[in-house]
N, C-alpha and C positions, 0 to 999 in steps of 0.2 A: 227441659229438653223433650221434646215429641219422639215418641217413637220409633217415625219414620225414619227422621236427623239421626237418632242415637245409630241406627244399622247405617246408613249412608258414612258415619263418622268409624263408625268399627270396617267396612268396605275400604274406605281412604285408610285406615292404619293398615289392615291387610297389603293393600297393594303396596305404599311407600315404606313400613317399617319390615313387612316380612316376605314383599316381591310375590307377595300372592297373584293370581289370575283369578276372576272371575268367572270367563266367561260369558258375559252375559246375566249374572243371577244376580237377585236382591237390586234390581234397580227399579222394580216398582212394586206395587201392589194390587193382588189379586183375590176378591172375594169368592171366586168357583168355587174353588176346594177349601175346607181347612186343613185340614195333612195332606201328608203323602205316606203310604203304606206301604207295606210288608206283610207276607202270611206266609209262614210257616209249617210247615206238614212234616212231624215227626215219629217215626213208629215209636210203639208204647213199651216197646222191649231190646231198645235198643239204641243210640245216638246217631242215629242216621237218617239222612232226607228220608220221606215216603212220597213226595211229587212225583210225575209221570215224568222221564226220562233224568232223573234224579237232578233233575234243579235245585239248587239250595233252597231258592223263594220263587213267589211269583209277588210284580207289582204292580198295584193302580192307585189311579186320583182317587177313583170313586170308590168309598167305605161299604159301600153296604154291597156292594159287590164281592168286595173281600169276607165279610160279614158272612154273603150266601155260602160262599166257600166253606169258611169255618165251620158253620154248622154243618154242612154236607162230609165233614173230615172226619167231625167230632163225632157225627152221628155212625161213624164207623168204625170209633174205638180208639183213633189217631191223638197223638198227643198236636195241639197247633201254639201257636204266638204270633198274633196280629200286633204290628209295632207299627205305631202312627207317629209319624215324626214331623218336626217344623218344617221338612227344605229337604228336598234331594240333591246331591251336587254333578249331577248332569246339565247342561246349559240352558241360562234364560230360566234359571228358577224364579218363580216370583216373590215376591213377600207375602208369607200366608196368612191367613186372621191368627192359627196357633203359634207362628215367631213373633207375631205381636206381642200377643197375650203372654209369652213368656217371660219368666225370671230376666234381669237384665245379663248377669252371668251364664245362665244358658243360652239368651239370645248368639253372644259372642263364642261362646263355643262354636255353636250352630253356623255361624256364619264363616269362620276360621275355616274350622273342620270340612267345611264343604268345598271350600274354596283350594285345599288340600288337594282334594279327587280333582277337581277341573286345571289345577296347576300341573298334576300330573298326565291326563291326562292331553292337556295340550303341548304337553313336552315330547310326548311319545312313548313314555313311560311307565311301563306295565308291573307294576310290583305284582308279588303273589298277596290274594286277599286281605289275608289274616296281619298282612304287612304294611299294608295301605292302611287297613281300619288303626293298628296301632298305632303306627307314625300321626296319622289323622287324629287321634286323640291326642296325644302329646302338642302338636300343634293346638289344635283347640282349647284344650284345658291351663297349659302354659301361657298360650299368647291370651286368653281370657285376661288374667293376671298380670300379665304386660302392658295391656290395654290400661287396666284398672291403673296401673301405676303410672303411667305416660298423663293420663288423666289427672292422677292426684286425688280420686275419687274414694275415701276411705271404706266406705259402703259396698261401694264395689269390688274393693277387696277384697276385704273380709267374705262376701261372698263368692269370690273369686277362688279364693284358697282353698273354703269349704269344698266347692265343686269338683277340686282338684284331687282334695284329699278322700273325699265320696267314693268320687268312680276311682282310685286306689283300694278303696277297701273294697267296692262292689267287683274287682276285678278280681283279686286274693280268692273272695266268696268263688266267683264262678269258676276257676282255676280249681284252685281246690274239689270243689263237687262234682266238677266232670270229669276230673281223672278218680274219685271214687265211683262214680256212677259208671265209669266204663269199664274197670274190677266189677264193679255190682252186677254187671251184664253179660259178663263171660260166664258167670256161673251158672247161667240160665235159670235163673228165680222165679218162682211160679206170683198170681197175678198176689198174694194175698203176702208175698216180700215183697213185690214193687212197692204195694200200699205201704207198708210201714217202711219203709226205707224213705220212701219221698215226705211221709209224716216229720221224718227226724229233719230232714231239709229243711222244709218249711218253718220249723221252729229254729232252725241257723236262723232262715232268715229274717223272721221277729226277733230276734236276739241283736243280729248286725242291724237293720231297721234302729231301732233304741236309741243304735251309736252315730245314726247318717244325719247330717243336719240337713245339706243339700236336697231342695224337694224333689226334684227331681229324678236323682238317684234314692230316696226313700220312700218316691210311690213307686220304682218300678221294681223295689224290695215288695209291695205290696200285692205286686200279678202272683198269678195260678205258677207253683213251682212245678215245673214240668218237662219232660225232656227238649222239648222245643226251645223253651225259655234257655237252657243251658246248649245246648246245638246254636243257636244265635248269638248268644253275646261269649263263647267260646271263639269265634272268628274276630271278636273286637278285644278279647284280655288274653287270650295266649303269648304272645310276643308286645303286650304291652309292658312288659316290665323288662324287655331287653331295648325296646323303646325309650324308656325314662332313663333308662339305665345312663342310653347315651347323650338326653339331655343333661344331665345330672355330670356327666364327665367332661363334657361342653362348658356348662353354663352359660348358654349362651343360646338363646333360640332359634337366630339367623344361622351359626355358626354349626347347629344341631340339625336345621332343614337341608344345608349343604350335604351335611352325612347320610340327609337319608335316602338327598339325591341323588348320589352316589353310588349309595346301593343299588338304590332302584334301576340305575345303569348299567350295575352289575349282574344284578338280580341273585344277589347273594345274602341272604340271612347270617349266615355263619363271617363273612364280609362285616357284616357291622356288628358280631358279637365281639369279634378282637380288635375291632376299632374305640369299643368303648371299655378297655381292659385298661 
């Protein structure tokens, strides 16, 4: 199977098994770019934006743009994390050379999970961030798995599961670290306990690394641990386990999207904590 076919066949499962929208995206391919990016600007002392009018990120196509940033951050003592990813899911994303090049189980996430943000928002439906990234991952990483099984594809399973249970443990990791790094920072720690405090990190993360089979959850164990790093993917694992919680109480994918649609109509967090009770 090509490629192309395999996302055009994960696009046809999204729509008829899981009533996803599009949008417009993955319907063809586009060699401009190869990602689409993220930068990051974290103070060094603290878990908080450092961008000018406290933006979470700023995004572009163009890397070395982002790139110029970086250094311009870095060279001012700023913690950053440039995250370059397969697909945004704003509309008429295209197929990038890096969703090519990807794992076939991360392709399907990717395409899922995007298709997540554009379903919502052509609903009209404004989650709060950290609620959207979670729901969006459970989508993703479950229906990856769904797919595999629909399939009959044993290979893709097996990597399918991996993926699932990956970004589970890589979620645990950054939950954990950023409610101790944010005790670490009320204390107000001079620069030479920041170093050794983030030394003890690093080595978590060689240690969980060891245990990730999933490549793509055990190179992004392999980035600079840094305040950045954990400010970013603390907006994707906070409420990802009250997320699973309520696929898990579901069983049921279709029946788990309904809930989260729900919420998101609610706009209540604590709304889907006792729904999945």
């Amino acid at each position: 199977m090509g490629r192309l076919t395999y996302i055009r066949d994960l696009r046809a499962f999204g729509e008829q098994d899981l009533s996803l929208q599009f949008d417009g995206s993955f319907r063809r391919f586009s060699g401009r770019y190869r990602t689409a990016n993220w930068l990051y600007i974290v103070h060094r002392d603290r878990l908080a934006t450092a961008w000018p009018g406290n933006d979470t990120y700023r995004f572009s196509w163009e890397i070395s743009r982002m790139r110029r940033w970086e250094r311009y951050h870095r060279g001012r003592g700023r913690h950053t994390y440039l995250y370059s990813a397969e697909a945004h899911g704003g509309s008429r994303c295209p197929v990038t050379p890096a969703l090519l090049a990807a794992g076939r189980a991360r392709q399907a996430y990717v395409v899922l999970h995007e298709a997540w943000h554009a379903t919502l928002r052509l609903a009209g439906i404004r989650m709060p961030y950290a609620l959207e990234e979670a729901t969006g991952r459970v989508v993703g990483v479950v229906g990856a798995v769904r797919f595999a099984e629909r399939c009959g594809d044993r290979s893709l399973l097996r990597e399918a599961k991996q993926q699932l249970h990956a970004w589970g443990c890589l979620a645990r990791f950054v939950n954990r670290t950023h409610r101790r790094l944010d005790r670490f920072y009320r204390g107000s720690p001079n620069a030479r306990e920041r170093h050794r405090e983030m030394r003890i990190i690093r080595q978590d993360a060689r240690n969980l690394r060891g245990r990730v089979a999933s490549v793509w959850e055990h190179e992004e164990l392999t980035r600079e641990m840094n305040n950045a790093f954990f400010f970013r993917y603390h907006d994707y694992t906070r409420l990802y386990p009250l997320a699973l919680r309520v696929y898990r109480h579901h069983q049921s994918l279709r029946s788990t999207m309904r809930t989260f649609l729900r919420a998101g109509n609610l706009g209540a967090v604590d709304w889907l904590r006792r729904s999945a009770r």
